[in-house]
gemmi code that builds the backbone of each chain (N, CA, C; Angstrom):
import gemmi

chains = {
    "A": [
        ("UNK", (26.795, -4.915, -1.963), (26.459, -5.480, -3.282), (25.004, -5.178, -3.601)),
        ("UNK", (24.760, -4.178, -4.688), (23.342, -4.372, -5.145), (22.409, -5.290, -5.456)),
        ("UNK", (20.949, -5.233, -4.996), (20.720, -6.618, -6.037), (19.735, -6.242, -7.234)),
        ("UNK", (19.421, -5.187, -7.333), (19.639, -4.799, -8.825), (20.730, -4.618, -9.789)),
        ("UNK", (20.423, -5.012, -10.887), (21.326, -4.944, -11.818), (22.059, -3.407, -12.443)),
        ("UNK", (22.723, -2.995, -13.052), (23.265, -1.634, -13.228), (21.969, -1.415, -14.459)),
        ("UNK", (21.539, -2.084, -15.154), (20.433, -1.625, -16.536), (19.366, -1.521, -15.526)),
        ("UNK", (18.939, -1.837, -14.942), (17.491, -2.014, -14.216), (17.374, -1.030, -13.559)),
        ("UNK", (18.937, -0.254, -12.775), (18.801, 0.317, -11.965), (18.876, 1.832, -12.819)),
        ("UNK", (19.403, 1.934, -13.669), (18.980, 3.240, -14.703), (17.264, 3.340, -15.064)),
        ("UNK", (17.130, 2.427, -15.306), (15.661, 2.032, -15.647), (14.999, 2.909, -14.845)),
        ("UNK", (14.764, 2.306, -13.415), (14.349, 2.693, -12.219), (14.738, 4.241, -12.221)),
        ("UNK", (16.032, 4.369, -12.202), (16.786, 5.856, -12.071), (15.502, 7.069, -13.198)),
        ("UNK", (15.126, 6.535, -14.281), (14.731, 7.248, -15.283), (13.234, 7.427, -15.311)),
        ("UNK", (13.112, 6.266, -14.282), (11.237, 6.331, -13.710), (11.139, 7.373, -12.930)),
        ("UNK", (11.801, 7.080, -11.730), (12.206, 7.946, -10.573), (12.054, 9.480, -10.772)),
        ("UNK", (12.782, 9.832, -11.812), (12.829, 11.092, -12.786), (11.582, 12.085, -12.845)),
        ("UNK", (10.562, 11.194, -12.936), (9.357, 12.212, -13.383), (8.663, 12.208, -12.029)),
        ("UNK", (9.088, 11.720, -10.691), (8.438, 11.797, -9.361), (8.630, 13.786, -9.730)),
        ("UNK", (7.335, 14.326, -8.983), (7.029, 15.524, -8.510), (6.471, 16.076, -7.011)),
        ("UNK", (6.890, 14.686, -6.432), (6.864, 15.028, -5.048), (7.906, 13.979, -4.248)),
        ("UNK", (8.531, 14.230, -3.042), (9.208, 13.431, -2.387), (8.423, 12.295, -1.613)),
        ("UNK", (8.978, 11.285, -1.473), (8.505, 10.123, -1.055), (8.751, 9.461, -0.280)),
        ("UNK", (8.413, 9.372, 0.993), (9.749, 9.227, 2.369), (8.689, 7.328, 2.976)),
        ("UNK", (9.941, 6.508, 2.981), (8.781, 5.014, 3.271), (8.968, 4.626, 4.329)),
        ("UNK", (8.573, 4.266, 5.185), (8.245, 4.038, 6.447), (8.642, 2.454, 6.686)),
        ("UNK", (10.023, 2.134, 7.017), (9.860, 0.315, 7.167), (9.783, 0.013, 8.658)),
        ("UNK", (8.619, -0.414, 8.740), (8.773, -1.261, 10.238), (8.994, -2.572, 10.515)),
        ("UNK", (10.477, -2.293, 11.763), (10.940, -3.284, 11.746), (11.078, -3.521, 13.336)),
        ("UNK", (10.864, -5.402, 13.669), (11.687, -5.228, 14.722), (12.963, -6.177, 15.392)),
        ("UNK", (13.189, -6.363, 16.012), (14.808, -6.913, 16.141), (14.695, -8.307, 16.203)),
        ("UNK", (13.527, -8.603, 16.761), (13.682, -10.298, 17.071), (12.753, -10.805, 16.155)),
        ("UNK", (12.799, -12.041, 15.737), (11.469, -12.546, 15.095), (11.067, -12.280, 14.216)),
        ("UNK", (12.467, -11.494, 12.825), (11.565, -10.865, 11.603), (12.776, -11.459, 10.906)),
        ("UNK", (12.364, -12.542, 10.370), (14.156, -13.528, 9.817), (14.179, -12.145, 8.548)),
        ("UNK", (13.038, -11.943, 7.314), (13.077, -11.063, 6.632), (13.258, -9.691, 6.530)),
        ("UNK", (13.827, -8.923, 7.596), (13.181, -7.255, 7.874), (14.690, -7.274, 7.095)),
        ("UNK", (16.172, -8.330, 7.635), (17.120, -7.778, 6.954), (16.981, -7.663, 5.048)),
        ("UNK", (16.450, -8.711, 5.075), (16.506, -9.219, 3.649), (15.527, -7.368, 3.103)),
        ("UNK", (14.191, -7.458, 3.736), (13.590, -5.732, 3.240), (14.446, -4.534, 3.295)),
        ("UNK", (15.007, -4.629, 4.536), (16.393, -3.463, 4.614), (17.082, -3.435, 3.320)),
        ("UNK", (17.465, -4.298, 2.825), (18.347, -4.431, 1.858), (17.909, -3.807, 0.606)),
        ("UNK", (16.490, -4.250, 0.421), (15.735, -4.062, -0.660), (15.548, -2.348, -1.012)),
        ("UNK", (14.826, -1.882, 0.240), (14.747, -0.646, 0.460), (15.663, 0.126, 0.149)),
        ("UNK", (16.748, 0.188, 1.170), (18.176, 0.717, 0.655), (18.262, 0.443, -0.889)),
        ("UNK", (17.803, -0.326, -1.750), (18.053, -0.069, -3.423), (17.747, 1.390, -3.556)),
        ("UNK", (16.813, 2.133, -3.104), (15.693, 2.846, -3.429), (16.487, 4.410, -3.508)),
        ("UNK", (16.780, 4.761, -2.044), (17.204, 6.061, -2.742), (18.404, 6.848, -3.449)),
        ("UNK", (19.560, 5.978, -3.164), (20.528, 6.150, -4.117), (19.964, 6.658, -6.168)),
        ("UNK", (18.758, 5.913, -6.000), (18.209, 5.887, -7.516), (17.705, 7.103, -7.290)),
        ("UNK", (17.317, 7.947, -6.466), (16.698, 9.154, -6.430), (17.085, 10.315, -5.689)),
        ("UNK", (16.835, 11.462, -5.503), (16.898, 12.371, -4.326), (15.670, 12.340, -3.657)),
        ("UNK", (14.487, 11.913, -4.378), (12.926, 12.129, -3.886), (12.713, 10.803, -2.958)),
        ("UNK", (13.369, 9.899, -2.800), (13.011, 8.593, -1.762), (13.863, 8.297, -0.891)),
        ("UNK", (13.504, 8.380, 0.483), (13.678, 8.654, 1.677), (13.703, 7.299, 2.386)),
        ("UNK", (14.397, 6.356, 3.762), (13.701, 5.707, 4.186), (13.917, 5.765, 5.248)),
        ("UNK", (12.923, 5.574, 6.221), (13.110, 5.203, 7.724), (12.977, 4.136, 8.266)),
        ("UNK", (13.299, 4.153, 9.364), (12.950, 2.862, 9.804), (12.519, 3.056, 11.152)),
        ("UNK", (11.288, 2.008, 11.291), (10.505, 2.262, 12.586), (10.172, 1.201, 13.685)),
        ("UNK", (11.018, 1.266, 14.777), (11.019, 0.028, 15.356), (9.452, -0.216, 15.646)),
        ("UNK", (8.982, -1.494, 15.696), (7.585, -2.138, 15.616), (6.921, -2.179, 17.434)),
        ("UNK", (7.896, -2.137, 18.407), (8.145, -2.483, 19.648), (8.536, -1.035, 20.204)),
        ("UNK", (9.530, -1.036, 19.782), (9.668, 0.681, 20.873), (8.655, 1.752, 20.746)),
        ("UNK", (8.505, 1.741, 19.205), (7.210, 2.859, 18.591), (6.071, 2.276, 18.311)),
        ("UNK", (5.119, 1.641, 19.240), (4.182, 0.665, 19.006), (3.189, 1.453, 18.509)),
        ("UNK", (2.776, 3.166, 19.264), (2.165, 3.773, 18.772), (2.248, 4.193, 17.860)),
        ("UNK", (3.104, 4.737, 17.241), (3.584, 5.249, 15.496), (2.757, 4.246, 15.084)),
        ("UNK", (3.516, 2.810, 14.937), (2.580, 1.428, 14.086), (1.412, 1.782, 13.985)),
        ("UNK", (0.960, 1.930, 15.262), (-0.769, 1.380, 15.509), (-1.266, 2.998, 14.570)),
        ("UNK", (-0.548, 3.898, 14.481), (-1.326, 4.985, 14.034), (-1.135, 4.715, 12.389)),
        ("UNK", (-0.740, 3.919, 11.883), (-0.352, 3.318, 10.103), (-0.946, 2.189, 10.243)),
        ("UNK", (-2.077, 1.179, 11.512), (-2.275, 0.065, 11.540), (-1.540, -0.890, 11.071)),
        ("UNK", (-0.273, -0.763, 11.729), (0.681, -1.663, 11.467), (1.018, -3.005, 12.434)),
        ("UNK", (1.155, -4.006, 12.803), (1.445, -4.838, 13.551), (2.167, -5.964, 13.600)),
        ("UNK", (2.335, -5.592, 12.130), (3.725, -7.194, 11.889), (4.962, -6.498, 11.319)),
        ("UNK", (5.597, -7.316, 11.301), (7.227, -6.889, 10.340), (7.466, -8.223, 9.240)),
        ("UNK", (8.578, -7.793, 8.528), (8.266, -5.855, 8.000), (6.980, -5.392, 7.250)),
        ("UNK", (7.214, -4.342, 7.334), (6.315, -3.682, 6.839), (6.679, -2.389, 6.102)),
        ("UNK", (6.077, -2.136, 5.209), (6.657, -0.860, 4.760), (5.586, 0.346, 4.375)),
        ("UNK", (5.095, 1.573, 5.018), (4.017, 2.523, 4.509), (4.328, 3.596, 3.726)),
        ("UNK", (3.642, 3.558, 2.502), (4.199, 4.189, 1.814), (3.438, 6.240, 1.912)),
        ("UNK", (4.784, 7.059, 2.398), (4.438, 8.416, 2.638), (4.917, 9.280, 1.412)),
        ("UNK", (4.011, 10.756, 1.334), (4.786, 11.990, 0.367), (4.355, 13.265, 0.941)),
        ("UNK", (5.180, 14.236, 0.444), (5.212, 15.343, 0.473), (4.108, 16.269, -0.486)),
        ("UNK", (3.510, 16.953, 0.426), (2.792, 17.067, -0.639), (3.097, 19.480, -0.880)),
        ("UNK", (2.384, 19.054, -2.011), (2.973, 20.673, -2.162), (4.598, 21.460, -2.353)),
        ("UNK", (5.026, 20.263, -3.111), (5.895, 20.768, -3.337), (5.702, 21.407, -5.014)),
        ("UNK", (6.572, 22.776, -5.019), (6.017, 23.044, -6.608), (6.902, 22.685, -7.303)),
        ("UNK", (6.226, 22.139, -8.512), (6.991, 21.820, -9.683), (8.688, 22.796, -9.933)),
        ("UNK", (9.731, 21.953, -9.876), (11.060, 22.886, -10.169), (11.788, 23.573, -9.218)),
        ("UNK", (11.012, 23.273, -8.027), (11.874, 24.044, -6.637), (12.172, 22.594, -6.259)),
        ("UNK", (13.156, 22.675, -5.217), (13.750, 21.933, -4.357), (13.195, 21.307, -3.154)),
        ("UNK", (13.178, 19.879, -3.046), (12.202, 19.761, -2.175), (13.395, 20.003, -0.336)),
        ("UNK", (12.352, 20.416, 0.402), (13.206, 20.590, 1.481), (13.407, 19.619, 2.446)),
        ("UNK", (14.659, 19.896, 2.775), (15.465, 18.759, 3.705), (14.895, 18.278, 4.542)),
        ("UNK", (14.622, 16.665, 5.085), (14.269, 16.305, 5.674), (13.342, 16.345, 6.856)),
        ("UNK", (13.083, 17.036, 8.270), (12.516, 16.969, 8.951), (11.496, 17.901, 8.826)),
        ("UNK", (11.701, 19.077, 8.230), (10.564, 20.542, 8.168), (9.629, 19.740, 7.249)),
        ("UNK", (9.416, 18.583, 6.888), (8.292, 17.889, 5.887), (7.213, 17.413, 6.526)),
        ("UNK", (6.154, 17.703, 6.101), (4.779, 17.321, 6.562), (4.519, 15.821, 6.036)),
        ("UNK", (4.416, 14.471, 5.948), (4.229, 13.222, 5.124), (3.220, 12.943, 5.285)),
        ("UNK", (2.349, 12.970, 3.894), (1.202, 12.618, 4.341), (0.950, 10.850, 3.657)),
        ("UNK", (-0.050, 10.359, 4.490), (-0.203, 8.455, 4.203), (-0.939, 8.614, 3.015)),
        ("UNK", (-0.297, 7.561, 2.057), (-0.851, 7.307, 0.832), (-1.612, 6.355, 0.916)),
        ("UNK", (-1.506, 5.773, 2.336), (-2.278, 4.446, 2.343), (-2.242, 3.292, 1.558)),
        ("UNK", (-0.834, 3.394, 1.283), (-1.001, 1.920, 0.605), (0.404, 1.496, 1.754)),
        ("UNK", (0.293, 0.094, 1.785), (1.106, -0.770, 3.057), (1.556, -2.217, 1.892)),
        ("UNK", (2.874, -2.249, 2.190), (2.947, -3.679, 1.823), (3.640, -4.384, 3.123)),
        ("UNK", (3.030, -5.277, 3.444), (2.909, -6.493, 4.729), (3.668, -7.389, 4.123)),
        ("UNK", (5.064, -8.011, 4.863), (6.063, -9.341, 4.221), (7.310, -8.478, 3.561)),
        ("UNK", (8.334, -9.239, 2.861), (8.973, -8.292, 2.262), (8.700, -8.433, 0.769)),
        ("UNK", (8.838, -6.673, 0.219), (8.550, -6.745, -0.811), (9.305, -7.045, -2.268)),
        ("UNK", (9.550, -8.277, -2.043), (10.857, -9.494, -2.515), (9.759, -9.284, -4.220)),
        ("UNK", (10.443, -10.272, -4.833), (9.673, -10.234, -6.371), (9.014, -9.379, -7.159)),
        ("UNK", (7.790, -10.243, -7.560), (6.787, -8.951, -8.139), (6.332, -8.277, -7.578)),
        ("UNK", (6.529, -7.878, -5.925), (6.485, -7.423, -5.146), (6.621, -6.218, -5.227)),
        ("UNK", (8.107, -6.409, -5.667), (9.045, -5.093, -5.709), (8.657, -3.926, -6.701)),
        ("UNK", (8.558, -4.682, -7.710), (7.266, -3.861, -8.816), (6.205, -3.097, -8.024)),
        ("UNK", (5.425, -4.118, -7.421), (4.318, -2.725, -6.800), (4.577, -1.862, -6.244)),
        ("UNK", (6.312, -1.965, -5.501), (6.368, -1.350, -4.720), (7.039, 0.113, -5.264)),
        ("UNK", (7.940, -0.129, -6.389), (8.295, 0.689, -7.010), (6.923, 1.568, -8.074)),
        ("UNK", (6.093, 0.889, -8.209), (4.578, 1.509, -8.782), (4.176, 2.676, -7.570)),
        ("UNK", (4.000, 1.711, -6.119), (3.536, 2.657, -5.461), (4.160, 3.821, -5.387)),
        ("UNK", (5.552, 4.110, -5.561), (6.783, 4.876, -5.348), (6.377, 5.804, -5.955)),
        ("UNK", (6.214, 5.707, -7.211), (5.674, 6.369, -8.552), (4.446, 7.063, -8.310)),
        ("UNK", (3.737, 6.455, -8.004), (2.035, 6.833, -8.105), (2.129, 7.728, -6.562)),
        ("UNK", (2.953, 7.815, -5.844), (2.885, 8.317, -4.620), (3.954, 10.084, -4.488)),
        ("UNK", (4.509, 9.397, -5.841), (5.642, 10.849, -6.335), (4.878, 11.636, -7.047)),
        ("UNK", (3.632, 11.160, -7.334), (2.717, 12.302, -8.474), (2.663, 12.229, -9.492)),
        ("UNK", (2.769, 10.416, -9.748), (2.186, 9.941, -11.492), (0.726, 10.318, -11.003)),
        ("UNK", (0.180, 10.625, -12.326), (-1.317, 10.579, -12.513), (-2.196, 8.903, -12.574)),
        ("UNK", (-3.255, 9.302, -11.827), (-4.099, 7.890, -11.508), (-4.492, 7.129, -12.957)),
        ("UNK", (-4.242, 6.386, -13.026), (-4.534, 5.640, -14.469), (-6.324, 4.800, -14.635)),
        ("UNK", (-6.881, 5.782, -13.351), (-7.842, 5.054, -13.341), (-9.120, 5.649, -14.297)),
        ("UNK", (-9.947, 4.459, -14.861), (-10.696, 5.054, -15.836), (-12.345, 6.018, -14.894)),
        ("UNK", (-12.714, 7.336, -16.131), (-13.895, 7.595, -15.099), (-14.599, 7.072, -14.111)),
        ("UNK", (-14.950, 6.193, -14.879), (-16.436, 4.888, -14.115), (-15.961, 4.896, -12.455)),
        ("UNK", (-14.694, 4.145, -12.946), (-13.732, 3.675, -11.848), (-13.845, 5.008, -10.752)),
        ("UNK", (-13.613, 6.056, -11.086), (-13.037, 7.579, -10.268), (-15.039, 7.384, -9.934)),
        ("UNK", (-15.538, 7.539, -10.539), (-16.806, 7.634, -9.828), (-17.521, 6.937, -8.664)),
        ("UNK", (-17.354, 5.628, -9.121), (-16.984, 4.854, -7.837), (-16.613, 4.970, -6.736)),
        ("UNK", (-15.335, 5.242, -6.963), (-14.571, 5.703, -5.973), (-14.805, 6.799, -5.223)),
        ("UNK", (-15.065, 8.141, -5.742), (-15.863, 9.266, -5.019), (-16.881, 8.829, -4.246)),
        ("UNK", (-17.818, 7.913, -4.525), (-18.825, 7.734, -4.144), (-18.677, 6.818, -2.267)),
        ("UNK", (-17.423, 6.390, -2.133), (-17.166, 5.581, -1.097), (-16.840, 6.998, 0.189)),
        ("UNK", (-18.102, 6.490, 1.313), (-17.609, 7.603, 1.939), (-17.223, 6.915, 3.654)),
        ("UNK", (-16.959, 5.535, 3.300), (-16.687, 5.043, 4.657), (-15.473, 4.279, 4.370)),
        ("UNK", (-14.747, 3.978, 5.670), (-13.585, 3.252, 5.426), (-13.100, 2.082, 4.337)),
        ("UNK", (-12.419, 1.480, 3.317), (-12.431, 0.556, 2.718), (-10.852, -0.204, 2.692)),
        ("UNK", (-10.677, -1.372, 3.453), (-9.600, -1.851, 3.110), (-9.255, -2.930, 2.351)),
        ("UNK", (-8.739, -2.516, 1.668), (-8.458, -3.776, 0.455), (-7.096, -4.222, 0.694)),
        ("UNK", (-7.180, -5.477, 1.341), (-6.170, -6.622, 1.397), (-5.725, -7.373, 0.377)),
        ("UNK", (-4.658, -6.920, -0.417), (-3.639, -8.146, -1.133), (-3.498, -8.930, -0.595)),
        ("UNK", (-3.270, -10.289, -0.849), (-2.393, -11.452, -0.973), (-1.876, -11.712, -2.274)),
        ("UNK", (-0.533, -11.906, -1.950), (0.554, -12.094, -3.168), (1.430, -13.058, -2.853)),
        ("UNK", (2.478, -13.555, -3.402), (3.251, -14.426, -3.296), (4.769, -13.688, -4.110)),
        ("UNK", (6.049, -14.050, -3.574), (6.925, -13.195, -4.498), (6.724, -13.852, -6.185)),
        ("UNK", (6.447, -15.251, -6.656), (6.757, -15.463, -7.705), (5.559, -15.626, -8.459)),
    ],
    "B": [
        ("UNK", (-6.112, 3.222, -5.916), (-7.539, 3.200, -5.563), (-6.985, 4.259, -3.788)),
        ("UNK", (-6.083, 3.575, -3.199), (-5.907, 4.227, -1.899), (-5.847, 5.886, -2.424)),
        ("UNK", (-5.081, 6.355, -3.839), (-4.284, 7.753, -3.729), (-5.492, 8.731, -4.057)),
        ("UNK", (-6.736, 7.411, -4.584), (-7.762, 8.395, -5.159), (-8.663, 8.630, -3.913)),
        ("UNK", (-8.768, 8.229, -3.184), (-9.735, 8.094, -1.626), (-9.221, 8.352, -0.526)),
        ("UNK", (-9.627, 9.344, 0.609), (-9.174, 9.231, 1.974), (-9.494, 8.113, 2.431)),
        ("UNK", (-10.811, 7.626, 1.923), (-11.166, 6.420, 2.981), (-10.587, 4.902, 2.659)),
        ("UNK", (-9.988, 4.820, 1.774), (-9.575, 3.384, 0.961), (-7.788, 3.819, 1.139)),
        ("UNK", (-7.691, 1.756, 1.842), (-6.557, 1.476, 2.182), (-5.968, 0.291, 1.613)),
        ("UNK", (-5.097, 0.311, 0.572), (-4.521, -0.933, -0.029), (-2.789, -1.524, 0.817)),
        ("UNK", (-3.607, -2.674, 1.293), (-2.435, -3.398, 1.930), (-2.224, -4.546, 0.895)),
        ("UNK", (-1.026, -4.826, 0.955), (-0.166, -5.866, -0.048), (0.580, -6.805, 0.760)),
        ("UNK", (-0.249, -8.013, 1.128), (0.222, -9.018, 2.109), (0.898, -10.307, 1.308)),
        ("UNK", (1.888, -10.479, 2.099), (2.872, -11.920, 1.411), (2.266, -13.043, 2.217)),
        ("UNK", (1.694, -13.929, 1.312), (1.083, -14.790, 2.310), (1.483, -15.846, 2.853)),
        ("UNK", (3.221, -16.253, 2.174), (4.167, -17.285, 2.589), (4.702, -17.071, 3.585)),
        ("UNK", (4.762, -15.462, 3.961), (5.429, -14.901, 5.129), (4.654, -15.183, 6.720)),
        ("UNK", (3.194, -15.177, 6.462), (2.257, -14.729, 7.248), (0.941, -15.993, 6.946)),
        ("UNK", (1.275, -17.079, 7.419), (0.650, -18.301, 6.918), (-0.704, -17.997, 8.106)),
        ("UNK", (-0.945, -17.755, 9.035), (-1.758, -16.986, 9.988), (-2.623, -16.487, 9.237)),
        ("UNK", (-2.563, -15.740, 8.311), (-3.319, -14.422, 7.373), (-4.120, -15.219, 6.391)),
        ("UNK", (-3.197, -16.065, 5.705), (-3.373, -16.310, 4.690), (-4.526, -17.688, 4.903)),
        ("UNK", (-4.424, -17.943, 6.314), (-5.534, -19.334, 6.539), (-6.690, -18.209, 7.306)),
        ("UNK", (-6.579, -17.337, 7.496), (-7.732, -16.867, 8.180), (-8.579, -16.317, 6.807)),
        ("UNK", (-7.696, -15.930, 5.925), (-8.750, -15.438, 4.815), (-9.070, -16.652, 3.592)),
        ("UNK", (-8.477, -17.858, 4.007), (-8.777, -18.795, 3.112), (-7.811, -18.428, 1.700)),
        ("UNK", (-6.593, -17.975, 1.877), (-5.885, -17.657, 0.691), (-5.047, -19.056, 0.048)),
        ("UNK", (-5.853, -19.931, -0.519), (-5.390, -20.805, -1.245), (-4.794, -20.890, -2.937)),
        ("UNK", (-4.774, -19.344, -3.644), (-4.209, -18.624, -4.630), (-4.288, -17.198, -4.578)),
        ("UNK", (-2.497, -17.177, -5.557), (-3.116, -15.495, -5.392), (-2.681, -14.799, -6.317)),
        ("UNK", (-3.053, -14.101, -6.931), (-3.521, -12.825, -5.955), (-5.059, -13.105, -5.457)),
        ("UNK", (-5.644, -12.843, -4.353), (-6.403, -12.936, -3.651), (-6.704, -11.551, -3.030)),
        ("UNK", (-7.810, -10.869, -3.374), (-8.066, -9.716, -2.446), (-9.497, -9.231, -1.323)),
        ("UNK", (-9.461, -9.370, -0.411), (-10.189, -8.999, 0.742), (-10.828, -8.201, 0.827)),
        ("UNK", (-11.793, -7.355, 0.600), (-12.366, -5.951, 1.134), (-13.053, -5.879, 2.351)),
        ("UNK", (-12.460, -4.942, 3.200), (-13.533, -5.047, 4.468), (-14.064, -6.463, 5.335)),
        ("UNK", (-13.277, -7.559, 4.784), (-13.451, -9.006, 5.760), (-14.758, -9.350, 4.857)),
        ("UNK", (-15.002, -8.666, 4.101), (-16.592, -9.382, 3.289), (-16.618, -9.681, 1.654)),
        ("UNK", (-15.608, -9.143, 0.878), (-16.063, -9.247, -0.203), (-14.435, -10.022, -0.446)),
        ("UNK", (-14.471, -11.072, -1.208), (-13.331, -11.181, -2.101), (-12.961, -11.289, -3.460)),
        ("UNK", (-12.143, -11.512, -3.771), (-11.828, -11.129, -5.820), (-10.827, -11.865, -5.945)),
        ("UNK", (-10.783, -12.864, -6.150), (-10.001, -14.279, -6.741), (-9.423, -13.758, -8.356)),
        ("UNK", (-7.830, -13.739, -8.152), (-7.626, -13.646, -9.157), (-7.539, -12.330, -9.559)),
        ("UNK", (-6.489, -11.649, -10.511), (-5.949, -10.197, -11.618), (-7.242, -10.071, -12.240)),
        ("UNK", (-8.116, -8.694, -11.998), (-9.351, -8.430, -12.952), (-8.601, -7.026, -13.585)),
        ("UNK", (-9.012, -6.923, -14.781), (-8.641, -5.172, -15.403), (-9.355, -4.184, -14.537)),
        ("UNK", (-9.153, -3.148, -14.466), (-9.353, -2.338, -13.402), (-10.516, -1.758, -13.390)),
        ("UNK", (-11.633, -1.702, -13.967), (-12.916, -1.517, -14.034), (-13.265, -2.621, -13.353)),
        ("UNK", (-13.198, -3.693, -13.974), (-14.146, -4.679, -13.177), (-13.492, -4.808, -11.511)),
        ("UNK", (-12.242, -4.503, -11.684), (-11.875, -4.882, -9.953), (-12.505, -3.663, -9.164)),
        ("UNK", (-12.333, -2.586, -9.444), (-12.933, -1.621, -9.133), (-14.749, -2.026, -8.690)),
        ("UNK", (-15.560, -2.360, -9.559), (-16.750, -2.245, -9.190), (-16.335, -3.491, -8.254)),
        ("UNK", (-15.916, -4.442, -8.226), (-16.175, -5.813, -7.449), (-15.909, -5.365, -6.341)),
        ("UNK", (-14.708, -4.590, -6.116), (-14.389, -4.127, -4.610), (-14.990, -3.321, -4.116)),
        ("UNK", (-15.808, -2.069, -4.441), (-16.668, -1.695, -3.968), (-18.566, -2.120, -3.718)),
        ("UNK", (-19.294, -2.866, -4.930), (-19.733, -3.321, -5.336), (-20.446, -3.903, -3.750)),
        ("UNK", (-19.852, -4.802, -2.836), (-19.827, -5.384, -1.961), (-20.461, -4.067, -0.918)),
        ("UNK", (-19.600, -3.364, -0.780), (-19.904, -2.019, -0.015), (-20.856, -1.329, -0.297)),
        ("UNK", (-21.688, -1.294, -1.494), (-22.653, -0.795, -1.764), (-24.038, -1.182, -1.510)),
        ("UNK", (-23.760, -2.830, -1.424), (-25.305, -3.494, -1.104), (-25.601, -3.563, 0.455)),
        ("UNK", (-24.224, -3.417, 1.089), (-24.743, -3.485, 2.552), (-24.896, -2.382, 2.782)),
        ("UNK", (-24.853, -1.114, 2.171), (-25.295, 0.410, 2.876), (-27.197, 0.338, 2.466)),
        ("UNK", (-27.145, -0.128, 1.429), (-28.376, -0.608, 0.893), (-29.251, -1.336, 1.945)),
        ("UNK", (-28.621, -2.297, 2.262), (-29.185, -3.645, 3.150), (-29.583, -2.647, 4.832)),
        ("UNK", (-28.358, -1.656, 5.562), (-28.776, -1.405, 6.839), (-29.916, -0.003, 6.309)),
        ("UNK", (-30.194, 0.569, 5.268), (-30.532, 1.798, 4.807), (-31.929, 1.419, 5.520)),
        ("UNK", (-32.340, 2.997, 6.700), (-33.543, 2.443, 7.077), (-33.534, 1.692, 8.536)),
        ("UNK", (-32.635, 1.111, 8.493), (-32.484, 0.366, 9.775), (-31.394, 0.474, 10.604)),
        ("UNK", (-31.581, 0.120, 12.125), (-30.508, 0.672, 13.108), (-29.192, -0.521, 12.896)),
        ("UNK", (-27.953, 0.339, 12.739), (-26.586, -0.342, 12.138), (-26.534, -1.487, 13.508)),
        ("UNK", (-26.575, -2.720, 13.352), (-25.944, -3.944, 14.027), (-26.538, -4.108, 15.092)),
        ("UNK", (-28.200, -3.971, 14.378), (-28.756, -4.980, 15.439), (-29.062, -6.173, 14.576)),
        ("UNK", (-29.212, -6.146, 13.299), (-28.825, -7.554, 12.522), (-30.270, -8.291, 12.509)),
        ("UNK", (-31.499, -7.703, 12.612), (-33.022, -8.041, 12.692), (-33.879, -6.999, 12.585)),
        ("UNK", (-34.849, -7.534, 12.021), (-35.835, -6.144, 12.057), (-37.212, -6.180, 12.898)),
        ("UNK", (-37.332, -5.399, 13.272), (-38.397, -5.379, 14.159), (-40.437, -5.433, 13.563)),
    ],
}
model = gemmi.Model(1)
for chain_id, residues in chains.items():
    chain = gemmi.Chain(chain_id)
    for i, (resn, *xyz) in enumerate(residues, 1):
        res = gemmi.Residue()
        res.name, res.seqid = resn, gemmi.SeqId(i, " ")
        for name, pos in zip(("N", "CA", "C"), xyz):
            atom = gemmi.Atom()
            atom.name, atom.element = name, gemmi.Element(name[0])
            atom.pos, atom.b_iso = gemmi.Position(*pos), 0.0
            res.add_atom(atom)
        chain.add_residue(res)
    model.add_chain(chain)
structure = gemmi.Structure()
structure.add_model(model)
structure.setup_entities()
């Protein structure tokens, strides 16, 4: 049973559309102690049926501790959001494993239940090769940062 | 901000999930955002101003060690 709706999920389907790169997400999960990883599984799985460009894996948190630690990952779930990069406009992106993924660096920590899901489908977007909506000033700024910066959300689903 | 920077990392934490997190950073509303354990931003700003606020922070302490040896935290 979906838990998107059939309008929402065209919606999505028609966003999805203008991705220009593939988008493969990384959920880490692990077996005991994550009452939510099913409830994210679920969520996730919305995702690529709506597309050919979104991918998901899943990464145990415990068996692959190193994978985690190399996405600074340490709780469940978790989900990191990866893409392909170089793919050209109008060719086909190629099958699964011959893909290089590179980290977009954005992570959502908890599941990404609610308005959540929005960012997460934003990140989806912005990680498929929407253009940055960010204004100059902003891009200047930003160039200008030449040491690590992590910016921690806190959100709530509602 | 992460897609425009190698060095900038946006994590998106649920803080009902992770009540641990959310008392270590004092997250008593949110959106609530963290930079680097030093700067925070209470509250949805339009993206200019969140932008300078989140870096903003990062700028005065490169300022502050400029000149001086990183973390010895006194000057001689």
């Amino acid at each position: 049973m979906a838990l998107i709706g059939p309008a929402d999920q065209q919606r999505l389907r028609d966003a999805f559309a203008a991705m220009t790169r593939p988008v493969h997400l990384l959920f880490f999960t692990q077996t005991l102690d994550c009452d939510l990883c099913p409830e994210t599984r679920q969520i996730l799985d919305e995702l690529p049926p709506l597309s050919d460009q979104i991918s998901v894996e899943e990464v145990n948190l415990i068996l692959e501790r190193e994978r985690a630690q190399a996405f600074g990952i340490d709780r469940a779930p978790a989900v990191a959001v990866t893409y392909a990069n170089g793919t050209a406009p109008g060719s086909a992106p190629p099958e699964g494993g011959g893909l290089h993924w590179t980290d977009s660096r954005i992570r959502f920590v908890g599941a990404p239940a609610g308005y959540e899901f929005i960012s997460l489908v934003q990140a989806v977007l912005i990680a498929g090769g929407r253009p940055l909506s960010l204004s100059e000033e902003s891009r200047r700024l930003i160039a200008a940062v030449d040491r690590p910066v992590t910016l921690q959300v806190f959100t709530t689903p509602t | 901000m992460a897609l425009a920077s190698p060095h900038i990392t946006a994590i998106a934490i649920e803080a009902t999930e992770f009540p641990d997190l959310a008392r270590k950073y004092h997250v008593t509303g949110v959106p609530k955002t963290v930079v680097n354990d030093e700067v925070e931003i209470l509250g949805a700003l339009p993206e200019r101003a969140f932008v300078e606020q989140a870096l903003a922070g990062l700028r005065n302490r490169e300022r502050e060690t400029e000149g001086g040896e990183p973390g010895t935290g006194h000057r001689e």
